[in-house]
PyMOL Python script that loads the backbone (N, CA, C, O; Angstrom):
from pymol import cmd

cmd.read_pdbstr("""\
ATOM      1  N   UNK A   1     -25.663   4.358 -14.610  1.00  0.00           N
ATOM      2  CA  UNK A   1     -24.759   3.415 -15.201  1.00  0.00           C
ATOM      3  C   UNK A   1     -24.816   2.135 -14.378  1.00  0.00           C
ATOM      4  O   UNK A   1     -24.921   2.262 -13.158  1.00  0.00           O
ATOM      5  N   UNK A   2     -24.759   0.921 -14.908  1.00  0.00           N
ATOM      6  CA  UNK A   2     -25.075  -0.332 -14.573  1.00  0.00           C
ATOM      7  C   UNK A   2     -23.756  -1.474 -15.018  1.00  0.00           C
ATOM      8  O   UNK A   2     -23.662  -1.933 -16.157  1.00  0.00           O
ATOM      9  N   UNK A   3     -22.795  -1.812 -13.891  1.00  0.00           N
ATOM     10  CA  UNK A   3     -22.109  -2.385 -13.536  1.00  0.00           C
ATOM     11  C   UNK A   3     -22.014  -3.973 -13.478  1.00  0.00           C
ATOM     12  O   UNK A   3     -22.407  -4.431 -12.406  1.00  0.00           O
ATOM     13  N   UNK A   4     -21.587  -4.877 -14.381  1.00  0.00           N
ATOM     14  CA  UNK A   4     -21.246  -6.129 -14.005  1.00  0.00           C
ATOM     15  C   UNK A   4     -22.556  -6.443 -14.521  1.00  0.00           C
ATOM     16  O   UNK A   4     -23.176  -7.109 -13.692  1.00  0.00           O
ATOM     17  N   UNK A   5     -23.371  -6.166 -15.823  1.00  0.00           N
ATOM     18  CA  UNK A   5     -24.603  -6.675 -15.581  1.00  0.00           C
ATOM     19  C   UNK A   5     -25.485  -6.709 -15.520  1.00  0.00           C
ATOM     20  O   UNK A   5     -26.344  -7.514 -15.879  1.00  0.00           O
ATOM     21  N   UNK A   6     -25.472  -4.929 -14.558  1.00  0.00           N
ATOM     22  CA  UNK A   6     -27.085  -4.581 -13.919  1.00  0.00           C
ATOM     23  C   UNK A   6     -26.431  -5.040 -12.846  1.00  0.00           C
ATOM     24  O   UNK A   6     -26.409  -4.038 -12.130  1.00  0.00           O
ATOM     25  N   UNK A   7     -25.796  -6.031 -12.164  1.00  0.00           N
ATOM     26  CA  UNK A   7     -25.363  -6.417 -10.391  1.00  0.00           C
ATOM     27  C   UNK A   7     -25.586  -4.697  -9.760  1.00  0.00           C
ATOM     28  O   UNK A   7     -26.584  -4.354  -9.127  1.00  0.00           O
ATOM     29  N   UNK A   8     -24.542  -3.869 -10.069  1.00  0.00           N
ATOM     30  CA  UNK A   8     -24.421  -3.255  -9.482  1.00  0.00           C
ATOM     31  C   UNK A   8     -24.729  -1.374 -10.130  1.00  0.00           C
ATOM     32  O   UNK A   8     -24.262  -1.049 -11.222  1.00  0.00           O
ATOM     33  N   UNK A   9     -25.171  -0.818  -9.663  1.00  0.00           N
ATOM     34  CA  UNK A   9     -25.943   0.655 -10.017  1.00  0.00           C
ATOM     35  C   UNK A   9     -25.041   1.278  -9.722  1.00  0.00           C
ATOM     36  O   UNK A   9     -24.246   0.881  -8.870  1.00  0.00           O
ATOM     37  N   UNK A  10     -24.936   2.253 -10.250  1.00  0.00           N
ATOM     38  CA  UNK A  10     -23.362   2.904 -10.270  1.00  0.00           C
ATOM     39  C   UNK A  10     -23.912   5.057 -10.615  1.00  0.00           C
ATOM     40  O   UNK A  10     -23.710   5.491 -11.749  1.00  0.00           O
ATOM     41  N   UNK A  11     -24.370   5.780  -9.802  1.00  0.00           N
ATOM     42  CA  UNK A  11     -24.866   6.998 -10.603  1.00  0.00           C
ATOM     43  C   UNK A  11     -24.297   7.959  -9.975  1.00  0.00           C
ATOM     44  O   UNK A  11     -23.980   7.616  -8.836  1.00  0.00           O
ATOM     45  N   UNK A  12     -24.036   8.998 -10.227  1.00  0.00           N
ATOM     46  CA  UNK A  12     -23.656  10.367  -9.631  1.00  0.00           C
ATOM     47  C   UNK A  12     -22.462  10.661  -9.644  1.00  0.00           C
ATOM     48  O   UNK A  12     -21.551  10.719 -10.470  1.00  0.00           O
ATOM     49  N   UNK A  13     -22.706  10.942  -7.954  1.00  0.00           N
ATOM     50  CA  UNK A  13     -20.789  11.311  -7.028  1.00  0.00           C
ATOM     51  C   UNK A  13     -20.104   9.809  -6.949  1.00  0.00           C
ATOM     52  O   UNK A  13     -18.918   9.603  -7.208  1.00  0.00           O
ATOM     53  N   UNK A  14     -20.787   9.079  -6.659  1.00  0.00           N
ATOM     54  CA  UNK A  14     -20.599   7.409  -6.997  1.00  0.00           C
ATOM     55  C   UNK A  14     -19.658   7.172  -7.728  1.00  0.00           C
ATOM     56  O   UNK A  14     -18.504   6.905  -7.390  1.00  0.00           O
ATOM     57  N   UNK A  15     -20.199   7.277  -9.023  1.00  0.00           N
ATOM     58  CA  UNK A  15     -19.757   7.003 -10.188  1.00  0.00           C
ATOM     59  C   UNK A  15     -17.795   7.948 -10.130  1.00  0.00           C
ATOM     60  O   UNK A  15     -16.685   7.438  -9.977  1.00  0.00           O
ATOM     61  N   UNK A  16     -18.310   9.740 -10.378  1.00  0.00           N
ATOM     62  CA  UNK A  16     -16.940  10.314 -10.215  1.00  0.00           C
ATOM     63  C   UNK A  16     -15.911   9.995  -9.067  1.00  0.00           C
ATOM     64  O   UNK A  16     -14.715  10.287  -9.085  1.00  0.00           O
ATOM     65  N   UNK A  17     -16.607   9.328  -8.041  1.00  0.00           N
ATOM     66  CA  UNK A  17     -15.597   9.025  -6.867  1.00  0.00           C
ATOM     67  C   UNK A  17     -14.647   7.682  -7.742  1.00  0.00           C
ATOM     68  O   UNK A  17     -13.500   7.563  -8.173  1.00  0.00           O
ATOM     69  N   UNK A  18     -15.654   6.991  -7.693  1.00  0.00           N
ATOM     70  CA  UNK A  18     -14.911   5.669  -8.608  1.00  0.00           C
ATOM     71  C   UNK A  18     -14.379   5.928  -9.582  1.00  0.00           C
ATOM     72  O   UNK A  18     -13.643   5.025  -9.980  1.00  0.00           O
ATOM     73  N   UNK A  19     -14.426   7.079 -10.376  1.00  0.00           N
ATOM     74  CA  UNK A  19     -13.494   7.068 -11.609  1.00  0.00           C
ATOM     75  C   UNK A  19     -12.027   7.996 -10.819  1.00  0.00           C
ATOM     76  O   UNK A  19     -10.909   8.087 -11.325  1.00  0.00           O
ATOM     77  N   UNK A  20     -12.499   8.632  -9.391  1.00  0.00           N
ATOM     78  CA  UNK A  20     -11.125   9.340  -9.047  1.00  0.00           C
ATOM     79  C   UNK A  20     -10.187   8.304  -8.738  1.00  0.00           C
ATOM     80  O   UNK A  20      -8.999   8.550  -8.942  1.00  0.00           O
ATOM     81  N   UNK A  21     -10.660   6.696  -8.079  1.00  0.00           N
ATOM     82  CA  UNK A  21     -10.052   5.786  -7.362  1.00  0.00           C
ATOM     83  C   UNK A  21      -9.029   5.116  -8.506  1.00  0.00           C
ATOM     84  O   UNK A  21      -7.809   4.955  -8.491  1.00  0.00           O
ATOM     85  N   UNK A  22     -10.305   4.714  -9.751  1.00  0.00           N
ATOM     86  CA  UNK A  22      -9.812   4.128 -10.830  1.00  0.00           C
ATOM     87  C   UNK A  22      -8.204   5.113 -11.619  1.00  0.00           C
ATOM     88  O   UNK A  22      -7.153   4.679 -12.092  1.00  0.00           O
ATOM     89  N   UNK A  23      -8.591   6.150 -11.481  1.00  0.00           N
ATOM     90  CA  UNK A  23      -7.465   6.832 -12.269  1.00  0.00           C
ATOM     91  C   UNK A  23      -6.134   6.652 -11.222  1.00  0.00           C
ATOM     92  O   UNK A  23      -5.007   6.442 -11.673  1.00  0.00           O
ATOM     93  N   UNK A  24      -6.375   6.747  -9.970  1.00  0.00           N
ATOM     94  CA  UNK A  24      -4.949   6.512  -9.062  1.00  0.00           C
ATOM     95  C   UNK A  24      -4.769   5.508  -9.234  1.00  0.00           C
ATOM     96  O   UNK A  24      -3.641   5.263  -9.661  1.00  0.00           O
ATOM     97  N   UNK A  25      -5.517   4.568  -9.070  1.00  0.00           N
ATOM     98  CA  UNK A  25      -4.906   2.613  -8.629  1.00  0.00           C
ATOM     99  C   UNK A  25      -4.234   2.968 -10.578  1.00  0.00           C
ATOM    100  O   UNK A  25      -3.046   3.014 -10.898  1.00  0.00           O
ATOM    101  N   UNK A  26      -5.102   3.106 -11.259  1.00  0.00           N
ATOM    102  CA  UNK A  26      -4.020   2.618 -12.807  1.00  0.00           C
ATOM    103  C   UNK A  26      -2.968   3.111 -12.996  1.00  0.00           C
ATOM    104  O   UNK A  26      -2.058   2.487 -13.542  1.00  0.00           O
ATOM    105  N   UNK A  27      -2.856   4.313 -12.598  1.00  0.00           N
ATOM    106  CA  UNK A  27      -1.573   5.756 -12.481  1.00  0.00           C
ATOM    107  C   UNK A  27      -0.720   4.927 -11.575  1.00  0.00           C
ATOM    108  O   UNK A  27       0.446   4.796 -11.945  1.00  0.00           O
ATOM    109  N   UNK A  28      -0.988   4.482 -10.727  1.00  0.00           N
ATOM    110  CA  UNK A  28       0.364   3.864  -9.889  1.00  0.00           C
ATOM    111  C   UNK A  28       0.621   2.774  -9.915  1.00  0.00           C
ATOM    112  O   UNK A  28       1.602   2.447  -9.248  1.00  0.00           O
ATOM    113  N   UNK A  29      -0.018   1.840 -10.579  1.00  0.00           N
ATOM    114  CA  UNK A  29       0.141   0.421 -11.566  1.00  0.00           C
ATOM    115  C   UNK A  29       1.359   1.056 -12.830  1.00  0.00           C
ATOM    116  O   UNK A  29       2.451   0.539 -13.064  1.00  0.00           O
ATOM    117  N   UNK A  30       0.814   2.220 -13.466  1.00  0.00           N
ATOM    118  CA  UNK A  30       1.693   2.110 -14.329  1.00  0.00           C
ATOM    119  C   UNK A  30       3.025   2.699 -13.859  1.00  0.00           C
ATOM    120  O   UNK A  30       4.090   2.482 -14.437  1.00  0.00           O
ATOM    121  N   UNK A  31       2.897   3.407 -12.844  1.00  0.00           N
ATOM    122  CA  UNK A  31       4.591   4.146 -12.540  1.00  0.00           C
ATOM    123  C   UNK A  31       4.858   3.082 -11.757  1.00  0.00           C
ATOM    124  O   UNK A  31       5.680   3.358 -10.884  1.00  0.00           O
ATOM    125  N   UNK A  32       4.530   2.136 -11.743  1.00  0.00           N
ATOM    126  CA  UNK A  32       5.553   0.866 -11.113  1.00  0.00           C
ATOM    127  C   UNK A  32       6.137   0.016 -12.090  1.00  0.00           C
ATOM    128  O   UNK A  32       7.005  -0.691 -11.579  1.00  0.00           O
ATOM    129  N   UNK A  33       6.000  -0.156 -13.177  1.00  0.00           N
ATOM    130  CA  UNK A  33       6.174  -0.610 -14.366  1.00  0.00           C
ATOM    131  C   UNK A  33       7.644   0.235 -14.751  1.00  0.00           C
ATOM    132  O   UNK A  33       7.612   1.402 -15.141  1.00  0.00           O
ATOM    133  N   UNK A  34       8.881  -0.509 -14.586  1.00  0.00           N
ATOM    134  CA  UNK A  34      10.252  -0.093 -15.069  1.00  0.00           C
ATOM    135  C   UNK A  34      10.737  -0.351 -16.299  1.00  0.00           C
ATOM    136  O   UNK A  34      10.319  -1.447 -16.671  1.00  0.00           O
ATOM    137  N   UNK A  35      11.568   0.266 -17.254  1.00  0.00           N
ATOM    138  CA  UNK A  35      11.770  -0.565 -18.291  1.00  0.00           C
ATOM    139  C   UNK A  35      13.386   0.048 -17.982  1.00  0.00           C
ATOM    140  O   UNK A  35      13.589   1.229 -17.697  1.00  0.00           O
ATOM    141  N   UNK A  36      14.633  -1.142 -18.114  1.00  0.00           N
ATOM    142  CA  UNK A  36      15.869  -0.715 -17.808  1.00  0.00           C
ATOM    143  C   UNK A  36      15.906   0.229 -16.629  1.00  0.00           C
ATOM    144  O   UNK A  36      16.797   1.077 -16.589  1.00  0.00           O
ATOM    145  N   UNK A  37      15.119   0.156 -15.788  1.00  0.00           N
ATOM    146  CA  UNK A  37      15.652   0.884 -14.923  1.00  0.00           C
ATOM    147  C   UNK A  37      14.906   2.257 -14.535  1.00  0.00           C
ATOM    148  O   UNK A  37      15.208   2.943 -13.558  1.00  0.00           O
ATOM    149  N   UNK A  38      13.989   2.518 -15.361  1.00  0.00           N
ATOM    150  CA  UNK A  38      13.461   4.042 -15.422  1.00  0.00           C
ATOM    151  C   UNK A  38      11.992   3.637 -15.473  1.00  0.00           C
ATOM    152  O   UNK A  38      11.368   3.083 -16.378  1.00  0.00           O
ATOM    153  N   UNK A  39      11.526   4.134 -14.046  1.00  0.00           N
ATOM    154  CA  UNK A  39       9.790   4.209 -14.487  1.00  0.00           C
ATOM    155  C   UNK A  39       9.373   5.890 -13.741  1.00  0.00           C
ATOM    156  O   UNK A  39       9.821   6.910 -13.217  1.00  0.00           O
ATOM    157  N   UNK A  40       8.089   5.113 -14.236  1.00  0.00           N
ATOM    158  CA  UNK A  40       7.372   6.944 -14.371  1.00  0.00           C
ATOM    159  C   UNK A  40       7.099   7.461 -12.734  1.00  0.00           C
ATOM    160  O   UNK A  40       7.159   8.641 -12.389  1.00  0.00           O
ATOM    161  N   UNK A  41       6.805   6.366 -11.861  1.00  0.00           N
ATOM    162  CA  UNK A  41       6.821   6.940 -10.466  1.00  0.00           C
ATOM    163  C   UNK A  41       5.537   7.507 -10.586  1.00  0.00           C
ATOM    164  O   UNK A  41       4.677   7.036 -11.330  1.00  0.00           O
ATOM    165  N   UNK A  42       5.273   9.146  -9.423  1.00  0.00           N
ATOM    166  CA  UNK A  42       4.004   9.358  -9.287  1.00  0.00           C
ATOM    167  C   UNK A  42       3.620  10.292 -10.468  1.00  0.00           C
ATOM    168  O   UNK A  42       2.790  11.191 -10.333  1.00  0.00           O
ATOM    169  N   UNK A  43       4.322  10.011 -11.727  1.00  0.00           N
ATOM    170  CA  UNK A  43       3.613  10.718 -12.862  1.00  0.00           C
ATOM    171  C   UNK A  43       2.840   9.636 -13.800  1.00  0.00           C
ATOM    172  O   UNK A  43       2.252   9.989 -14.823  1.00  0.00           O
ATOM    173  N   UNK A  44       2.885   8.529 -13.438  1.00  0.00           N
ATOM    174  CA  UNK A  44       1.523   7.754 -14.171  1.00  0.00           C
ATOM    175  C   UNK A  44       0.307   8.124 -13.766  1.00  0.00           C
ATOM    176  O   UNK A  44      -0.622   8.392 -14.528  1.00  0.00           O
ATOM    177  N   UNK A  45       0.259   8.161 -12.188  1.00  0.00           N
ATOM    178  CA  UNK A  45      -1.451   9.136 -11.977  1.00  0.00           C
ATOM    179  C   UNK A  45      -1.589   9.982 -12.780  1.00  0.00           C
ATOM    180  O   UNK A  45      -2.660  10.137 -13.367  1.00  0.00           O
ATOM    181  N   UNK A  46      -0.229  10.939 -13.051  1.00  0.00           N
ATOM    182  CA  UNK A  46      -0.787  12.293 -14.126  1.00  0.00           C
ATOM    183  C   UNK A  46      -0.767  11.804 -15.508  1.00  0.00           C
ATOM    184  O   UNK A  46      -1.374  12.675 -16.130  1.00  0.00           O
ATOM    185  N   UNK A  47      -0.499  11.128 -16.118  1.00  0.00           N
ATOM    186  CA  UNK A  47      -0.834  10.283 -17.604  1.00  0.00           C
ATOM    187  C   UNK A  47      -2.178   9.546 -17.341  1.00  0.00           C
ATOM    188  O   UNK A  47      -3.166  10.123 -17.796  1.00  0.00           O
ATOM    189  N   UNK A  48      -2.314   8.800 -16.926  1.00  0.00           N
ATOM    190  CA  UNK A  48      -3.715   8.367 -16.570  1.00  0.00           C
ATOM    191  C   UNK A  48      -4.550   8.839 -16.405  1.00  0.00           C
ATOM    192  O   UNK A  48      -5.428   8.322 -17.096  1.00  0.00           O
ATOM    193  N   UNK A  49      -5.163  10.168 -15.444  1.00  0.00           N
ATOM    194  CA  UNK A  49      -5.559  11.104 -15.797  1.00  0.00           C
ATOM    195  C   UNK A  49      -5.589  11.853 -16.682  1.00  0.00           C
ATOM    196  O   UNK A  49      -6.563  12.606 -16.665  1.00  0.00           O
ATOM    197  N   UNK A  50      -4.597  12.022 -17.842  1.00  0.00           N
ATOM    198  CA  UNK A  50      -4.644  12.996 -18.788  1.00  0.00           C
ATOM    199  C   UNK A  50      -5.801  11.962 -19.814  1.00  0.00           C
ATOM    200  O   UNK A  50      -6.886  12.386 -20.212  1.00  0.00           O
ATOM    201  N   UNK A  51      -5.233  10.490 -20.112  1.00  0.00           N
ATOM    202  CA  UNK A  51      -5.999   9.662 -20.839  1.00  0.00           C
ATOM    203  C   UNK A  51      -7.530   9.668 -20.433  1.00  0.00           C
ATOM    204  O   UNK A  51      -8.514   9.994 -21.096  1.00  0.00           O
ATOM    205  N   UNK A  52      -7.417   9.196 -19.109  1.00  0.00           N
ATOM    206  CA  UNK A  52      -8.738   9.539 -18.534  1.00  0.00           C
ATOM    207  C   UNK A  52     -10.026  10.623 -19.118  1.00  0.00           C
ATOM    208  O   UNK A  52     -11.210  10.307 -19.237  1.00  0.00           O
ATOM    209  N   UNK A  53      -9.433  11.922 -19.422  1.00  0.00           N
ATOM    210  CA  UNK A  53     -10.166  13.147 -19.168  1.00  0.00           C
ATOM    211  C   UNK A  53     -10.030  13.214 -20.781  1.00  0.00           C
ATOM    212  O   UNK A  53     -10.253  14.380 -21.108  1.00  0.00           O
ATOM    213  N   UNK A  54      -9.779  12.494 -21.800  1.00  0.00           N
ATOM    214  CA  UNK A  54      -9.584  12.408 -22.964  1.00  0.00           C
ATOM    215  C   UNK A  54     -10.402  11.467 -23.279  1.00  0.00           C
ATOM    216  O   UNK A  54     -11.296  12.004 -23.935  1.00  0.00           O
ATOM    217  N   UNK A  55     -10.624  10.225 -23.168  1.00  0.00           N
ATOM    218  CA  UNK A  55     -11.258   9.614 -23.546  1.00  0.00           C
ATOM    219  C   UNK A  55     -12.806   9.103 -22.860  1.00  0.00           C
ATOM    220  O   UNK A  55     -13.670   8.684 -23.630  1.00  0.00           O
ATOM    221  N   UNK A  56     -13.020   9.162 -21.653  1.00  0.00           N
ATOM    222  CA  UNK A  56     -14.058   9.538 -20.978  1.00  0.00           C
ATOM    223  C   UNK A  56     -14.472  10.023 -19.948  1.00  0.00           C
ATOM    224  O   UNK A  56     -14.752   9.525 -18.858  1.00  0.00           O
ATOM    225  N   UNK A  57     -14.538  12.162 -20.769  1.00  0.00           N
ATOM    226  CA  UNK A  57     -15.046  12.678 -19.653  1.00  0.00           C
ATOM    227  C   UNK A  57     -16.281  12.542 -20.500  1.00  0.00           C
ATOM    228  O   UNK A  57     -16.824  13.632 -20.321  1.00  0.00           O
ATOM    229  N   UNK A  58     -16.906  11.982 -21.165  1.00  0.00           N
ATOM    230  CA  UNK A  58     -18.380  12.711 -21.651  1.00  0.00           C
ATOM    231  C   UNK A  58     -19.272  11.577 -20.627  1.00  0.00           C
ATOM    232  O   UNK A  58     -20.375  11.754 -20.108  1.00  0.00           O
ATOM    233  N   UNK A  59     -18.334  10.320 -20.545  1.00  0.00           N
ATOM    234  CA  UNK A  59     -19.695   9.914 -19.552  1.00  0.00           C
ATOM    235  C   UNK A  59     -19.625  10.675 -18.075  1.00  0.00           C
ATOM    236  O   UNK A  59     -20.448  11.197 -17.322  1.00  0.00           O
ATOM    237  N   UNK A  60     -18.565  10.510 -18.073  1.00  0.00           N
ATOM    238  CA  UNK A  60     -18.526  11.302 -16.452  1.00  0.00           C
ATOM    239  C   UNK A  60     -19.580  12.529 -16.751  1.00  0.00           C
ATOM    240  O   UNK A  60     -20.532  12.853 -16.041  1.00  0.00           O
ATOM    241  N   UNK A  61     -19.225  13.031 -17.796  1.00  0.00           N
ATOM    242  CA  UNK A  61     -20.442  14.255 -17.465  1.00  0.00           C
ATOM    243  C   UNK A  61     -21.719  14.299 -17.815  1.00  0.00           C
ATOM    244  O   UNK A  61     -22.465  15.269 -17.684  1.00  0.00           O
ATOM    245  N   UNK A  62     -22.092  12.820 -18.446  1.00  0.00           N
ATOM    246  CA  UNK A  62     -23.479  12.340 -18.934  1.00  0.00           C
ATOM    247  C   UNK A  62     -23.817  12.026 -17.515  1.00  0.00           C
ATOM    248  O   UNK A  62     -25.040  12.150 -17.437  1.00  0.00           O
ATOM    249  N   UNK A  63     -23.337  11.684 -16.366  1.00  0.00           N
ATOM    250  CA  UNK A  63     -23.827  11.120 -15.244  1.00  0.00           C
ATOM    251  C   UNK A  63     -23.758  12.373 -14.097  1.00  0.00           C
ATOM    252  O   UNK A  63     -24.411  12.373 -13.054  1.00  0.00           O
ATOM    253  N   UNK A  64     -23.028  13.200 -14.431  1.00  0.00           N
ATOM    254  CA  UNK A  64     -22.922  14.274 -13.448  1.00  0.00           C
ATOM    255  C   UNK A  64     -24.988  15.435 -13.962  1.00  0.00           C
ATOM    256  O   UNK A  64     -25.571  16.420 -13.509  1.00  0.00           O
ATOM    257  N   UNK A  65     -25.176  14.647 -14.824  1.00  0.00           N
ATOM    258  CA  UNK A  65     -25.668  15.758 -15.218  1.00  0.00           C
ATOM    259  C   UNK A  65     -27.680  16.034 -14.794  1.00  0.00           C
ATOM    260  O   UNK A  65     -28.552  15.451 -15.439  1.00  0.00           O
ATOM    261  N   UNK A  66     -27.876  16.652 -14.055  1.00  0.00           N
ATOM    262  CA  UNK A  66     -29.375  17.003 -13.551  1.00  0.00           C
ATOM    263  C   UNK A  66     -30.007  17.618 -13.962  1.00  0.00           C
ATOM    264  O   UNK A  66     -29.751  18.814 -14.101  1.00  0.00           O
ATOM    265  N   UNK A  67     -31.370  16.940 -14.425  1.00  0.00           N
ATOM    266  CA  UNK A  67     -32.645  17.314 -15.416  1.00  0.00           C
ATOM    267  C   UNK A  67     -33.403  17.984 -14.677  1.00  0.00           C
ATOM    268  O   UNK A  67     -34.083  17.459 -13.795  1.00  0.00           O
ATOM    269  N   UNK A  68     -33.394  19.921 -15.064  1.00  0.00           N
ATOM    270  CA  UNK A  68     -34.961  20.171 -14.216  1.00  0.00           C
ATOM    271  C   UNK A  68     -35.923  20.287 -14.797  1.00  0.00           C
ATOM    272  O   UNK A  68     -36.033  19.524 -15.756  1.00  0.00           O
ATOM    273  N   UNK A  69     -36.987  21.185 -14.557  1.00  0.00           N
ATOM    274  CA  UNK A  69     -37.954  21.474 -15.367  1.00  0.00           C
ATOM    275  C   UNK A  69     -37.715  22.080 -16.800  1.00  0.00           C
ATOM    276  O   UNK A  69     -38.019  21.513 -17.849  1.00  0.00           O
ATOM    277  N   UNK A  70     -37.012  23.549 -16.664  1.00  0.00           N
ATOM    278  CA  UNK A  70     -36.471  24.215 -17.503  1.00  0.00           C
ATOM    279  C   UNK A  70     -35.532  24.011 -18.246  1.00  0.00           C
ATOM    280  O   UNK A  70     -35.572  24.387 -19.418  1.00  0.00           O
ATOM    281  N   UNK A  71     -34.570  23.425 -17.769  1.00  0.00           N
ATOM    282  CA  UNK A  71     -32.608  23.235 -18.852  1.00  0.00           C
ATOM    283  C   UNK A  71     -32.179  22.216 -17.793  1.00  0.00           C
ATOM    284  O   UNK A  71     -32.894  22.114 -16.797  1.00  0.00           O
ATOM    285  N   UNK A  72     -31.309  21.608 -17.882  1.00  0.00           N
ATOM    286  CA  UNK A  72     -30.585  20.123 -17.607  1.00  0.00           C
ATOM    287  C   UNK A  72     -29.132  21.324 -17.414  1.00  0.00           C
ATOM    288  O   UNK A  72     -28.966  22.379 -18.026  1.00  0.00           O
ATOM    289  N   UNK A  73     -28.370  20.787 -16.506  1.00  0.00           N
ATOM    290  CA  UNK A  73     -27.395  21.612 -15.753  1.00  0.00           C
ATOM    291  C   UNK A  73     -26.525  20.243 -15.463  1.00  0.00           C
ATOM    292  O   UNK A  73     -26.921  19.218 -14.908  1.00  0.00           O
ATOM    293  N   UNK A  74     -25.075  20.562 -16.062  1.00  0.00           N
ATOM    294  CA  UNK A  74     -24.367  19.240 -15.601  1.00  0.00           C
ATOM    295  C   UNK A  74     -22.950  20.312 -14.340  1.00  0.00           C
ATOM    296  O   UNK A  74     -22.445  21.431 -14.425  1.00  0.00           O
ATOM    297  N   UNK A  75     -22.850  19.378 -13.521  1.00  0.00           N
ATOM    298  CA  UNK A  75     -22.049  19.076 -12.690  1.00  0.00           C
ATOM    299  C   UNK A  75     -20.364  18.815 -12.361  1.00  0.00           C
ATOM    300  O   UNK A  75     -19.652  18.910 -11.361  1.00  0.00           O
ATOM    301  N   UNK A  76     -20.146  18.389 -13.953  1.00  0.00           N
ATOM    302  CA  UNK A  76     -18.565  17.642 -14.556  1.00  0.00           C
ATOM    303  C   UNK A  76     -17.630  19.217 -13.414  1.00  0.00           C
ATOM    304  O   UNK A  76     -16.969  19.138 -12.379  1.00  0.00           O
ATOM    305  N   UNK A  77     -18.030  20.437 -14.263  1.00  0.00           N
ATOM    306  CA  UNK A  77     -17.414  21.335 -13.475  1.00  0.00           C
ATOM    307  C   UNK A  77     -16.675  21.451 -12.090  1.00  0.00           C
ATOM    308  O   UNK A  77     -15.541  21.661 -11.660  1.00  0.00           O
ATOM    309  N   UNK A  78     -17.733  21.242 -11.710  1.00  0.00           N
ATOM    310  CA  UNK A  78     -18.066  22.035  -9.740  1.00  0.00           C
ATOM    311  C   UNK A  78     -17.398  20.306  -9.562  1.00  0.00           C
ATOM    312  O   UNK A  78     -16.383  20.414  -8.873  1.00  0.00           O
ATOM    313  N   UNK A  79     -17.510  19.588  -9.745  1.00  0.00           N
ATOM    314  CA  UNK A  79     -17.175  18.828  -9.247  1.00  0.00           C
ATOM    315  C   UNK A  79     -15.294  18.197  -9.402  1.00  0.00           C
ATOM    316  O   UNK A  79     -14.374  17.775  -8.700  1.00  0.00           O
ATOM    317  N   UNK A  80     -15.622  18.516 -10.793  1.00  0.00           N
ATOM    318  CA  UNK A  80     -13.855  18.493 -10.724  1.00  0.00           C
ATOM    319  C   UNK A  80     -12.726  19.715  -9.808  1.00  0.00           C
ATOM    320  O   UNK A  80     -11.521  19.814  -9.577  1.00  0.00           O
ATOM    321  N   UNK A  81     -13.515  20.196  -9.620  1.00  0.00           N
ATOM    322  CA  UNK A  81     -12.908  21.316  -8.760  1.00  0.00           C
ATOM    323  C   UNK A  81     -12.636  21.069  -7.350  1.00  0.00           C
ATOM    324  O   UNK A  81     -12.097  21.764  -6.488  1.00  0.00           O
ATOM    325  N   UNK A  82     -13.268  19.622  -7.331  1.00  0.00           N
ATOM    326  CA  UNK A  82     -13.032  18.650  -5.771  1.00  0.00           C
ATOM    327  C   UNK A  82     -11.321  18.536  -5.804  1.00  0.00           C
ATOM    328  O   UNK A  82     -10.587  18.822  -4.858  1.00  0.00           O
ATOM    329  N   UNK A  83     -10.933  18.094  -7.008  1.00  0.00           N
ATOM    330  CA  UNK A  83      -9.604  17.578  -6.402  1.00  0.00           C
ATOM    331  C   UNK A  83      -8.677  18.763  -7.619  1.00  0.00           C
ATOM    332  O   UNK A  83      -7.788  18.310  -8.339  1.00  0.00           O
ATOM    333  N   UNK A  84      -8.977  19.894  -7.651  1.00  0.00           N
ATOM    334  CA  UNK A  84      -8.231  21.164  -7.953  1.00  0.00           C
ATOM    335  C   UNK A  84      -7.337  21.427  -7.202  1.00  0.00           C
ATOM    336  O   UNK A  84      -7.872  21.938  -6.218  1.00  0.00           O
ATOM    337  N   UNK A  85      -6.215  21.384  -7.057  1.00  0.00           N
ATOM    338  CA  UNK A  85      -5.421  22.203  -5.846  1.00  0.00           C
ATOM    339  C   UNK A  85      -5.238  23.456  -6.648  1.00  0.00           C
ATOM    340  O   UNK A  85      -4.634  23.726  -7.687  1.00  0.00           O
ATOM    341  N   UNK A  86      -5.982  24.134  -5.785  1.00  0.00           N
ATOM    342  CA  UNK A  86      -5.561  25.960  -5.889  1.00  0.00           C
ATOM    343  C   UNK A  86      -5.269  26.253  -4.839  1.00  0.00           C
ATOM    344  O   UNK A  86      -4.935  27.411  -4.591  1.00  0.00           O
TER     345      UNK A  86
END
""", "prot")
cmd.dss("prot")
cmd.show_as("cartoon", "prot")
cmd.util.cbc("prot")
cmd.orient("prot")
């Protein structure tokens, strides 16, 4: 994936790190946002994320995903399991 352009190359863990950053900074942009008095606090990360994983996990997992010889094996998985709390 190609950023700003082509400026900037954007592929892999890269890419999912930056979409983990992107989903907090917007999640806590929006729970700062009050209306009368009532905002969402640290549940905009979890709306943002929910939107997030709704509307684009397919690139995230078009980019997670490694071509071998035999079958192409994507990554989206094992990797979301980075920020799983179990």
């Amino acid at each position: 994936m190609e950023l700003f352009g082509g400026v900037i190359s954007v592929g892999g863990i890269s890419f999912f790190m930056m979409c983990v950053f992107a989903i907090i900074f917007i999640g806590y942009l929006l729970g700062r946002i009050s209306v009368k008095g009532v905002a969402l606090g640290v549940s905009g990360v979890f709306i943002a994320a929910l939107l997030f994983g709704g509307l684009l996990y397919s690139p995230l997992e078009a980019q997670l995903m490694v071509r071998g010889e035999a079958e192409s094996v994507s990554f989206a998985v094992d990797a979301l399991e980075i920020i799983d709390s179990k």
